[in-house]
VOVO-415550 format. One record per atom (N, C-alpha, C, O, CB): x negated, y negated, z negated; atom name. Coordinates in nm, 2 decimals. Glycine has a CB too. Layout:
BEGIN
<<X,Y,Z>,"CA">,
...
//
This chain:
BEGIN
<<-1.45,0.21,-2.86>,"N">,
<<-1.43,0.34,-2.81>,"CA">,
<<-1.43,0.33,-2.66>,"C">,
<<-1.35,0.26,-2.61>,"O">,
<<-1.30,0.40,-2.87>,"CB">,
<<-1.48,0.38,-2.62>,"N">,
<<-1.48,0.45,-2.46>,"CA">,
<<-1.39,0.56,-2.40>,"C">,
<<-1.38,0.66,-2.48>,"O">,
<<-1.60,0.50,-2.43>,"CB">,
<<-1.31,0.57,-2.26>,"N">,
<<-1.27,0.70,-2.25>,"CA">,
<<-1.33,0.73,-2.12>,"C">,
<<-1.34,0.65,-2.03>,"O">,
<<-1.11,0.73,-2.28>,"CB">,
<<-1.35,0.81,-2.11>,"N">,
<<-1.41,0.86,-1.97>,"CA">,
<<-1.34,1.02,-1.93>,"C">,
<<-1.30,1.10,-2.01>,"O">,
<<-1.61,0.88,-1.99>,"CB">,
<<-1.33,1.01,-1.76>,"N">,
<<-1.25,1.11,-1.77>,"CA">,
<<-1.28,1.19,-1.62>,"C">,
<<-1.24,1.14,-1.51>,"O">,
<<-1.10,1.06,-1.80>,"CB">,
<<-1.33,1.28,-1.62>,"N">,
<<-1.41,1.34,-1.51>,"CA">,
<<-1.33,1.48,-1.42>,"C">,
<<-1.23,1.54,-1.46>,"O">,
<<-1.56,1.39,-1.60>,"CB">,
<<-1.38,1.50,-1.33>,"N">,
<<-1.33,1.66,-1.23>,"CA">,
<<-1.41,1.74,-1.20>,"C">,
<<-1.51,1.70,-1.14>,"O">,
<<-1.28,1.66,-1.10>,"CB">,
<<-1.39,1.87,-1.23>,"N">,
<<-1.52,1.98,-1.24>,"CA">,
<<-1.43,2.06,-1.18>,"C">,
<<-1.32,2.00,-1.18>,"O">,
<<-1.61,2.04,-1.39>,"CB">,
<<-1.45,2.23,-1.12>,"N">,
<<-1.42,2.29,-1.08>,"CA">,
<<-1.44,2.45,-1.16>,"C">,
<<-1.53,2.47,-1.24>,"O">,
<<-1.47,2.25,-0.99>,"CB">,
<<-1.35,2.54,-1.14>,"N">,
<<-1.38,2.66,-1.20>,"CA">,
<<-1.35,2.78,-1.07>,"C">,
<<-1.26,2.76,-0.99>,"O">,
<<-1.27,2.68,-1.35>,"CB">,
<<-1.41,2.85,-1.06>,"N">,
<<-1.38,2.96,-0.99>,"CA">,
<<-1.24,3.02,-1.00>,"C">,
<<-1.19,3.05,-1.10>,"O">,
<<-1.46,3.05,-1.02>,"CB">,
<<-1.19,3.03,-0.89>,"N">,
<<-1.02,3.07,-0.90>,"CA">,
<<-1.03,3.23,-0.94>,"C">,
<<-0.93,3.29,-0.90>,"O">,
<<-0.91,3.05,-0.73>,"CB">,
<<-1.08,3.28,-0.98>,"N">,
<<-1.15,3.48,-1.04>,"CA">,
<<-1.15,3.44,-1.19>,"C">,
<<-1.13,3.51,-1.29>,"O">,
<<-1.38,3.55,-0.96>,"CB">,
<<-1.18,3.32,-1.20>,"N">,
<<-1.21,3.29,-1.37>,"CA">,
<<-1.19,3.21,-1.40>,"C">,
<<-1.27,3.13,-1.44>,"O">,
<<-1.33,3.29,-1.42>,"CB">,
<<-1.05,3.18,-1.40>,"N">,
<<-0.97,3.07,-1.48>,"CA">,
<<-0.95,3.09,-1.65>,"C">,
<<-0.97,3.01,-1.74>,"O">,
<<-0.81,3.06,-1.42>,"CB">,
<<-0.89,3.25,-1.65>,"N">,
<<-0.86,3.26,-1.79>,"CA">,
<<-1.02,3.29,-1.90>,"C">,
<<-1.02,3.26,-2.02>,"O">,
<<-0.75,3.38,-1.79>,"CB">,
<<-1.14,3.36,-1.80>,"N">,
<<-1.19,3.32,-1.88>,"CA">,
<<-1.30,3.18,-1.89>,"C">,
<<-1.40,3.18,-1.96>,"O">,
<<-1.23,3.42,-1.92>,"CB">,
<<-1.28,3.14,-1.84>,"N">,
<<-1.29,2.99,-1.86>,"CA">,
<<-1.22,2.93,-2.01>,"C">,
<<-1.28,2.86,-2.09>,"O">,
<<-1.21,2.92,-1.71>,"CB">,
<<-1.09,2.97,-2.01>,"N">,
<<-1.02,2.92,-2.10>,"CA">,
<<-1.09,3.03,-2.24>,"C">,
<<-1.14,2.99,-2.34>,"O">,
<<-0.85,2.93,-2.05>,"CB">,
<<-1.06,3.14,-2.21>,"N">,
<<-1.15,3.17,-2.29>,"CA">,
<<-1.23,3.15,-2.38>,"C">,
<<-1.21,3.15,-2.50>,"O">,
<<-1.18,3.19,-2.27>,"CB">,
<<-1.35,3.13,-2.32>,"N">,
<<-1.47,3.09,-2.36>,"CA">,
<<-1.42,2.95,-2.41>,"C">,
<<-1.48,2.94,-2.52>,"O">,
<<-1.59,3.10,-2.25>,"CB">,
<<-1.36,2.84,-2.39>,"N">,
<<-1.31,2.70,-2.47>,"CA">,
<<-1.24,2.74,-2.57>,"C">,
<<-1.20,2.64,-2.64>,"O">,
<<-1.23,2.60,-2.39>,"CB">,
<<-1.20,2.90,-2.61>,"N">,
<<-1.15,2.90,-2.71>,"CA">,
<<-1.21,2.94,-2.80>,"C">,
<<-1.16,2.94,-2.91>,"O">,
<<-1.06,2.94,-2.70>,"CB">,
<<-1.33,2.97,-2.77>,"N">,
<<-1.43,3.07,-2.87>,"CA">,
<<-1.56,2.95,-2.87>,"C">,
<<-1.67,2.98,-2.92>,"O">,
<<-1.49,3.25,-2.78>,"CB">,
<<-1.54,2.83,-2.83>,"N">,
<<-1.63,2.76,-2.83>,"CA">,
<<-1.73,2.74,-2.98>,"C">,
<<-1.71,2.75,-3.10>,"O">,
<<-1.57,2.64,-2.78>,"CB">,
<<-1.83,2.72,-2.91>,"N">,
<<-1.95,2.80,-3.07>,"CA">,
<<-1.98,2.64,-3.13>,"C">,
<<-2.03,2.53,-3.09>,"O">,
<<-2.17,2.91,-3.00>,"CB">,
<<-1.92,2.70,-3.28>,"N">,
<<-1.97,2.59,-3.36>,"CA">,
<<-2.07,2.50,-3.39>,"C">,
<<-2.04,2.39,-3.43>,"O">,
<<-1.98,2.62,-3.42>,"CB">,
<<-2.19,2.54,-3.36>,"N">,
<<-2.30,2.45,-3.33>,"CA">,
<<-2.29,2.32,-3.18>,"C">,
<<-2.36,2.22,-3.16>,"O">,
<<-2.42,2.57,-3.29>,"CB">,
<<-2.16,2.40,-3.09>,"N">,
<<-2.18,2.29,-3.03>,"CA">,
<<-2.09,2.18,-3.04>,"C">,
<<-2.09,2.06,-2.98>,"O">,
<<-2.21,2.32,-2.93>,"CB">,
<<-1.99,2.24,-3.11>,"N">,
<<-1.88,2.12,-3.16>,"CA">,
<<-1.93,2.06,-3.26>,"C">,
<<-1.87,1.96,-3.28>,"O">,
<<-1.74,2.17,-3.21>,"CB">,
<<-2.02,2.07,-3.32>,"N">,
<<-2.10,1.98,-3.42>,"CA">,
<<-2.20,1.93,-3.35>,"C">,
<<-2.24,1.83,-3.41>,"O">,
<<-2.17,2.05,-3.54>,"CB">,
<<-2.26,1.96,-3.23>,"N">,
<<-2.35,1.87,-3.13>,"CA">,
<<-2.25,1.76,-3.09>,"C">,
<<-2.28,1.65,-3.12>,"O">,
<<-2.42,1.95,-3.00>,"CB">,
<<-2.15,1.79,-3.02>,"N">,
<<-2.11,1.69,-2.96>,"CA">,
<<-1.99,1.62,-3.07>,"C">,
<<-1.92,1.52,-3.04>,"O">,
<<-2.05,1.73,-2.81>,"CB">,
<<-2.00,1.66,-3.15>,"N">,
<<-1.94,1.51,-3.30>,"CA">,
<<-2.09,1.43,-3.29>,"C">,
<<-2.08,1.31,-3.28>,"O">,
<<-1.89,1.58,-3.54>,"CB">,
<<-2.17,1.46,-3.30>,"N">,
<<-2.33,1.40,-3.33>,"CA">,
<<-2.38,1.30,-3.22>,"C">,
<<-2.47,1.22,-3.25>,"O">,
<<-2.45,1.52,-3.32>,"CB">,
<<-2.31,1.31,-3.10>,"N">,
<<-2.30,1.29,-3.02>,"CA">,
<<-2.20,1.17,-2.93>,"C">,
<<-2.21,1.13,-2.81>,"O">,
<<-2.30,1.40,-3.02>,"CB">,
<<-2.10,1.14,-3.09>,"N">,
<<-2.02,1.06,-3.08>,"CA">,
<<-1.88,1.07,-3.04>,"C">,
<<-1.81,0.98,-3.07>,"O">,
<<-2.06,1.00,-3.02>,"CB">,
<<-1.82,1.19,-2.97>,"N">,
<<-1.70,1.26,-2.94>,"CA">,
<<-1.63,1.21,-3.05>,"C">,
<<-1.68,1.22,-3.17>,"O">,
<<-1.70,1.42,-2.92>,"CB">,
<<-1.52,1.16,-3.03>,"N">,
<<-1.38,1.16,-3.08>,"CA">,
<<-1.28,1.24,-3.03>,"C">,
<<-1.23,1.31,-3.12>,"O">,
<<-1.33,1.06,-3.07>,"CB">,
<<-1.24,1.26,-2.93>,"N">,
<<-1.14,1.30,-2.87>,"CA">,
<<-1.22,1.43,-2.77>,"C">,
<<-1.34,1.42,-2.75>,"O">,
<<-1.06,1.16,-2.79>,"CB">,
<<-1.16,1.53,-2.74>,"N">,
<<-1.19,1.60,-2.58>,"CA">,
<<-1.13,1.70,-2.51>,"C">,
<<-1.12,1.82,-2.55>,"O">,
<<-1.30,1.65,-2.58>,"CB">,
<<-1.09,1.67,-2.40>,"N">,
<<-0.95,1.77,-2.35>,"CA">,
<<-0.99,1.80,-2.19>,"C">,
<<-1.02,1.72,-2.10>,"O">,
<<-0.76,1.67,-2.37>,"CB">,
<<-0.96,1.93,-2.20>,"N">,
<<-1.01,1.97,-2.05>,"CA">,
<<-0.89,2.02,-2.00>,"C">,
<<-0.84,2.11,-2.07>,"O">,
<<-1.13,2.08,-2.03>,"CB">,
<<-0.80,1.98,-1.86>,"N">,
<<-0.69,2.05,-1.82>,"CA">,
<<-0.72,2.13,-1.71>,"C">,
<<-0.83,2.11,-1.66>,"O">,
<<-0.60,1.98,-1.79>,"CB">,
<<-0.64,2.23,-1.66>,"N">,
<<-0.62,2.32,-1.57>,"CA">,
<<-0.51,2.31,-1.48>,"C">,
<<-0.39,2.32,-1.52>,"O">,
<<-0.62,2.42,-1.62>,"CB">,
<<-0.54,2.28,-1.33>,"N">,
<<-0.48,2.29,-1.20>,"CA">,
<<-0.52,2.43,-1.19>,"C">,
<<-0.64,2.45,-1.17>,"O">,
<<-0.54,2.19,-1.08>,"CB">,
<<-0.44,2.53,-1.20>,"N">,
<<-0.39,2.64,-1.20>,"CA">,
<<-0.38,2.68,-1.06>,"C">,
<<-0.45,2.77,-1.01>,"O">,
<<-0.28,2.64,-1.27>,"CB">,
<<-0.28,2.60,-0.95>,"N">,
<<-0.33,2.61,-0.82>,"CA">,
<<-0.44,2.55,-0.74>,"C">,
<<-0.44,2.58,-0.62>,"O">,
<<-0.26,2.59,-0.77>,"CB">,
<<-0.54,2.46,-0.79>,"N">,
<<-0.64,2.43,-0.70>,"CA">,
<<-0.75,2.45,-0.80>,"C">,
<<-0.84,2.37,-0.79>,"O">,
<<-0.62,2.28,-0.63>,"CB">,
<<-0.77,2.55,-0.90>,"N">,
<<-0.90,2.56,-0.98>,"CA">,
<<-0.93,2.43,-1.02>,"C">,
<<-1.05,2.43,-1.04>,"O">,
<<-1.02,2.63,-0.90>,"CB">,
<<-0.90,2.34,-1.04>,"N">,
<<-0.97,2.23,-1.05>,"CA">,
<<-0.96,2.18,-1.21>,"C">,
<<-0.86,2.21,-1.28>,"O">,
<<-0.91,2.12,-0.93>,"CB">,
<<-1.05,2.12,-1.27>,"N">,
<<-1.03,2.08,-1.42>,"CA">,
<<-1.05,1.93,-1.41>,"C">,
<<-1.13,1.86,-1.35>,"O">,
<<-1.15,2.16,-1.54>,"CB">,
<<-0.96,1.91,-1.48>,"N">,
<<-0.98,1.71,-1.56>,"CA">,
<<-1.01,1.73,-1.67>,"C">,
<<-0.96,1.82,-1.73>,"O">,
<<-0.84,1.60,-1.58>,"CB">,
<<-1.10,1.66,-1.71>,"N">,
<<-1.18,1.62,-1.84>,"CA">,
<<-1.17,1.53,-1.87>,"C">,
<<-1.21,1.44,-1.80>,"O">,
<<-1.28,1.62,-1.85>,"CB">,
<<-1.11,1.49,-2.02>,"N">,
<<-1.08,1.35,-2.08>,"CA">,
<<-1.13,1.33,-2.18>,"C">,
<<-1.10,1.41,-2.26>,"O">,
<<-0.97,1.32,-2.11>,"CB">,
<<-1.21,1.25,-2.23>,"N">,
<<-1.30,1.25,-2.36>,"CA">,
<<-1.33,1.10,-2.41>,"C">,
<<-1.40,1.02,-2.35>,"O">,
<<-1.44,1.32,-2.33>,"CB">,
<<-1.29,1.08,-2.54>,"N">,
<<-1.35,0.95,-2.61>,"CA">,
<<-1.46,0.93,-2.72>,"C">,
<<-1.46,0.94,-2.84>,"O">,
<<-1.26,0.90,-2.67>,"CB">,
<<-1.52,0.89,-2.64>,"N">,
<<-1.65,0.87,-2.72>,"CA">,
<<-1.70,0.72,-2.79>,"C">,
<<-1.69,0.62,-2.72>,"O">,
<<-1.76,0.89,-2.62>,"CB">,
<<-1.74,0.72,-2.89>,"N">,
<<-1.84,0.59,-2.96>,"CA">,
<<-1.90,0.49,-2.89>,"C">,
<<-1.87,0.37,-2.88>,"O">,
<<-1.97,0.64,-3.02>,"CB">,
<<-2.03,0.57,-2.81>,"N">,
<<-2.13,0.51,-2.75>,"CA">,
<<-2.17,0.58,-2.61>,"C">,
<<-2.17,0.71,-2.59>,"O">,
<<-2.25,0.50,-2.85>,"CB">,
<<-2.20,0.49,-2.53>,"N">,
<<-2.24,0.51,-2.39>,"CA">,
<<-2.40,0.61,-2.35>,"C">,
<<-2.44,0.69,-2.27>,"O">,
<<-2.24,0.35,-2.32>,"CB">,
<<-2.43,0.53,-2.43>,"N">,
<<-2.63,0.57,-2.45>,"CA">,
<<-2.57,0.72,-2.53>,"C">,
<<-2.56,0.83,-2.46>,"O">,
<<-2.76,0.41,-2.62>,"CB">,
<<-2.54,0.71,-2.70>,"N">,
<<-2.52,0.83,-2.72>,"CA">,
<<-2.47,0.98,-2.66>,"C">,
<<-2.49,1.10,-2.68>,"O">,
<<-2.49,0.80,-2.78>,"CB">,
<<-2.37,0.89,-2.58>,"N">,
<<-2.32,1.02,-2.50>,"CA">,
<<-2.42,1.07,-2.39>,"C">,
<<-2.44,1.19,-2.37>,"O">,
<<-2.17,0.99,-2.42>,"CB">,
<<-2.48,0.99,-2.32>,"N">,
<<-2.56,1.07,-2.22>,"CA">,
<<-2.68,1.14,-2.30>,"C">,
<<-2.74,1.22,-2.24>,"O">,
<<-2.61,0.97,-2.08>,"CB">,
<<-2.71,1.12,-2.37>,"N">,
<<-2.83,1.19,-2.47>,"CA">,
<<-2.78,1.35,-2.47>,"C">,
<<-2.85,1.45,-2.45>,"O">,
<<-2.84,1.12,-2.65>,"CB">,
<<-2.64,1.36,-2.51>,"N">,
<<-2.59,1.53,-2.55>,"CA">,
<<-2.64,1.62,-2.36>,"C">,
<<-2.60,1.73,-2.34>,"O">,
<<-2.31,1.54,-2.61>,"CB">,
<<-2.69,1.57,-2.29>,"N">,
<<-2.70,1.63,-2.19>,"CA">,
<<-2.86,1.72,-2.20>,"C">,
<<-2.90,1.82,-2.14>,"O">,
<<-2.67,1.53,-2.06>,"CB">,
<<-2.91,1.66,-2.28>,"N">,
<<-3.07,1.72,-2.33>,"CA">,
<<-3.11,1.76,-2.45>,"C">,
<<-3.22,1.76,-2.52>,"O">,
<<-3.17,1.63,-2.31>,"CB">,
<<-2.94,1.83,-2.47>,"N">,
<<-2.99,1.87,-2.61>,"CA">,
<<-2.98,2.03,-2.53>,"C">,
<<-2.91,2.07,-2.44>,"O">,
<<-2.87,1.82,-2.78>,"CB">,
<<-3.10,2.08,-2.63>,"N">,
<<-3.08,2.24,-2.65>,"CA">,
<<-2.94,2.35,-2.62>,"C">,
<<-2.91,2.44,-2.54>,"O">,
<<-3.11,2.26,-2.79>,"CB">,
<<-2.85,2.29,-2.74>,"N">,
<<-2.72,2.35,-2.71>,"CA">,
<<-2.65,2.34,-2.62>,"C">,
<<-2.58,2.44,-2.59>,"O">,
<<-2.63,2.34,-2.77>,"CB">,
<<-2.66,2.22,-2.54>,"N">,
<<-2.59,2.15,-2.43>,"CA">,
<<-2.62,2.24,-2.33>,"C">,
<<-2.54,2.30,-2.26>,"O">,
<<-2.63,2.00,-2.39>,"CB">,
<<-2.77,2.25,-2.33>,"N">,
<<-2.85,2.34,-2.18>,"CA">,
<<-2.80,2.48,-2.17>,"C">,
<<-2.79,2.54,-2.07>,"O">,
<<-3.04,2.37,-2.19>,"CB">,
<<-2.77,2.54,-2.31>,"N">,
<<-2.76,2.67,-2.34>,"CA">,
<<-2.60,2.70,-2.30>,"C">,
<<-2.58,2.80,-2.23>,"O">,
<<-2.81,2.70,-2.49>,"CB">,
<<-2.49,2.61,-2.34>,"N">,
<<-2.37,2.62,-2.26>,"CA">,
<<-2.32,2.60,-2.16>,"C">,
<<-2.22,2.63,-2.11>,"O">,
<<-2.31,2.59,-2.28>,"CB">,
<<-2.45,2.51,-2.11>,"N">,
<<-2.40,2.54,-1.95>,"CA">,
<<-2.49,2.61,-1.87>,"C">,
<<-2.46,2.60,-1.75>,"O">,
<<-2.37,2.43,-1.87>,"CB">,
<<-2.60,2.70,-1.90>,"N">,
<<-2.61,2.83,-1.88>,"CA">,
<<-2.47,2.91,-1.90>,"C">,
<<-2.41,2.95,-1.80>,"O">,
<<-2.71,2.88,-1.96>,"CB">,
<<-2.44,2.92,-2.01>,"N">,
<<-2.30,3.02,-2.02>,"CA">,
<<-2.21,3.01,-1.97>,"C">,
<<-2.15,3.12,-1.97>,"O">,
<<-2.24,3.04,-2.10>,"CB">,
<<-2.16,2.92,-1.93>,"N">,
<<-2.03,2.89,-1.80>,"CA">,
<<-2.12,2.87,-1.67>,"C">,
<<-2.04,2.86,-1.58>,"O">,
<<-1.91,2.72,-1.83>,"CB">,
<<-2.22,2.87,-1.64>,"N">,
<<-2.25,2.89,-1.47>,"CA">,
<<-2.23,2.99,-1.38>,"C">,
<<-2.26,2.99,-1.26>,"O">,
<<-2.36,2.88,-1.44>,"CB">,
<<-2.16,3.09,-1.47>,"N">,
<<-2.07,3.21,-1.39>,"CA">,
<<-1.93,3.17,-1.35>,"C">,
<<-1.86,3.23,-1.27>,"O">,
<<-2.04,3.33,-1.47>,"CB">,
<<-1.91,3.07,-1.43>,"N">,
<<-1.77,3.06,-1.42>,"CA">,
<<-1.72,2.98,-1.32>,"C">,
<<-1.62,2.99,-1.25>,"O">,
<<-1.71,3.02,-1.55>,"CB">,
<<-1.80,2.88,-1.32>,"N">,
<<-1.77,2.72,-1.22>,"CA">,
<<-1.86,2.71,-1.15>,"C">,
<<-1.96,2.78,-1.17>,"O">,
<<-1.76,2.58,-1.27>,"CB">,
<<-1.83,2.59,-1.03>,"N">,
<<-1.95,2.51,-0.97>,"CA">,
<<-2.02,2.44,-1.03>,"C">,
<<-1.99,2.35,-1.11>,"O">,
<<-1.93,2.44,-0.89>,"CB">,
<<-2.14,2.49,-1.00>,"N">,
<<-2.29,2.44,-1.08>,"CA">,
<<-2.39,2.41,-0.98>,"C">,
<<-2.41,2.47,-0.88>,"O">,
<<-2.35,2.54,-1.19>,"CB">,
<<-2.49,2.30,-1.04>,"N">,
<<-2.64,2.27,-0.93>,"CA">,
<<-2.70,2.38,-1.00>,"C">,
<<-2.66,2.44,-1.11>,"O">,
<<-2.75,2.08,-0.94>,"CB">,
<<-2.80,2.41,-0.94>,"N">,
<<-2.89,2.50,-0.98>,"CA">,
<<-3.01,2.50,-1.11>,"C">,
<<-3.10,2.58,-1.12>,"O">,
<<-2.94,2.51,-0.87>,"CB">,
<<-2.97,2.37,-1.22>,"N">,
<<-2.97,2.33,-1.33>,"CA">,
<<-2.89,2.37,-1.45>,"C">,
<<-2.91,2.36,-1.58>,"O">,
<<-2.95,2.24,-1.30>,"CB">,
<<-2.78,2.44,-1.34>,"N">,
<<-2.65,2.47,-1.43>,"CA">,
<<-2.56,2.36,-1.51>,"C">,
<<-2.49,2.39,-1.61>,"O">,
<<-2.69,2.55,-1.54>,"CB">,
<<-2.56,2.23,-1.44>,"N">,
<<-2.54,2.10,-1.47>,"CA">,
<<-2.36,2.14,-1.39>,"C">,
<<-2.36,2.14,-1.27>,"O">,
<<-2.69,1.95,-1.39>,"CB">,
<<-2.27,2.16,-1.43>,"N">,
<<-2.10,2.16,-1.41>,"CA">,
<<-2.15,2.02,-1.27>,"C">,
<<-2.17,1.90,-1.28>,"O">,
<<-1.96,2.08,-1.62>,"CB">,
<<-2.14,2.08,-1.19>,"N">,
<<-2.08,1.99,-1.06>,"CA">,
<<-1.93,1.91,-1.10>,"C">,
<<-1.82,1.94,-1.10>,"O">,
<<-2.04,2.11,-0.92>,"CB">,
<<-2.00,1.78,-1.11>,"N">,
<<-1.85,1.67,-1.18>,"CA">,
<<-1.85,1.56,-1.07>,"C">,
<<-1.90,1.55,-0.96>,"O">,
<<-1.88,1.56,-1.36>,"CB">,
<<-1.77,1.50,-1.13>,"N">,
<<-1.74,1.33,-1.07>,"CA">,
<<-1.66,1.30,-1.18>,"C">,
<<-1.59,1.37,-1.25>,"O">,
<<-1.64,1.29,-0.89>,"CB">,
<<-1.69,1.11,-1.18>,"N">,
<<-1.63,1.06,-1.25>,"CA">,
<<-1.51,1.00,-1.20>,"C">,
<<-1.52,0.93,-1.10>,"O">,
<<-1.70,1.00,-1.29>,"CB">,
<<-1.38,1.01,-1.26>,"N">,
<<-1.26,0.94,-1.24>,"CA">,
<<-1.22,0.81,-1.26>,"C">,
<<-1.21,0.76,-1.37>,"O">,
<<-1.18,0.99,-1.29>,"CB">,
<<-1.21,0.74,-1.17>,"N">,
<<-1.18,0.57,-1.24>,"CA">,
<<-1.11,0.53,-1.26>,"C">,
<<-1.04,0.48,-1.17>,"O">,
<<-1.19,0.48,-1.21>,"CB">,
<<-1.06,0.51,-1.44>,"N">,
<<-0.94,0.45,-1.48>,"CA">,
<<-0.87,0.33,-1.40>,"C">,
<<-0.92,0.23,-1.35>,"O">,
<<-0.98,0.40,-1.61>,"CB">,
<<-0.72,0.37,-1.38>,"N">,
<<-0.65,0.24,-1.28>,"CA">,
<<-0.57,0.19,-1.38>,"C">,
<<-0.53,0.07,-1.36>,"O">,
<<-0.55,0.27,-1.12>,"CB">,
<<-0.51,0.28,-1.54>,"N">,
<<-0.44,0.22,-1.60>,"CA">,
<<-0.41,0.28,-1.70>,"C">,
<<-0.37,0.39,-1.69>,"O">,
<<-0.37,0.18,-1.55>,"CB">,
<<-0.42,0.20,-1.85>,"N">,
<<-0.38,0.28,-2.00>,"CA">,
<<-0.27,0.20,-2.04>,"C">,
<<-0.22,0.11,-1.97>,"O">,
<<-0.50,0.27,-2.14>,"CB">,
<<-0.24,0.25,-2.15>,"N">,
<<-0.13,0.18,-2.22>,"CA">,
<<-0.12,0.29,-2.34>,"C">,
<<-0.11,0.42,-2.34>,"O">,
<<0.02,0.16,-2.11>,"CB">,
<<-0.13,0.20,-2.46>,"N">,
<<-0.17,0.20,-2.62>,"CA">,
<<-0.05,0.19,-2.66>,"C">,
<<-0.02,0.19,-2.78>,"O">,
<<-0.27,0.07,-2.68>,"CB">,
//
């Protein structure tokens, strides 16, 4: 298992529906990303700096970067590129966080 755990941004105008829309998240793509290898996946909210952490455990390394060219993938992040910072791909403007320490 892998955990990887990333920082994206949401527009401070659209926090709640940001949250929103994660709550209405469409079935087809929670069955993409089980397919995809997801175990785990949790997005938090910095409420004062707009900012989101993303935590997610995945299977496989290869498998996971594949869910970025799937159909559904493209199509939801079209649908939140109102909401957050995005390239003009509609690719969630991220960075990766680097684990300094777990404990099991």
């Amino acid at each position: 298992m892998f955990r990887k755990a990333f920082m994206m941004k949401v527009y401070p105008d659209q926090q709640q529906e940001y949250e929103k829309r994660h709550k209405e998240i469409w079935p087809e793509m929670v069955e993409e990303l089980r397919k995809h290898g997801v175990k785990s996946y949790s997005i938090f909210l910095n409420t004062k700096t707009s900012e989101l952490y993303g935590y997610i455990e995945i299977e496989d390394e290869e498998l996971w970067s594949e869910m970025a060219e799937t159909a559904i993938n493209q199509k939801w992040w079209e649908y939140m590129s109102p909401v957050m910072e995005t390239h003009p791909d509609h690719r969630p403007v991220s960075f990766d966080l680097q684990e300094v320490f777990h404990l099991e």
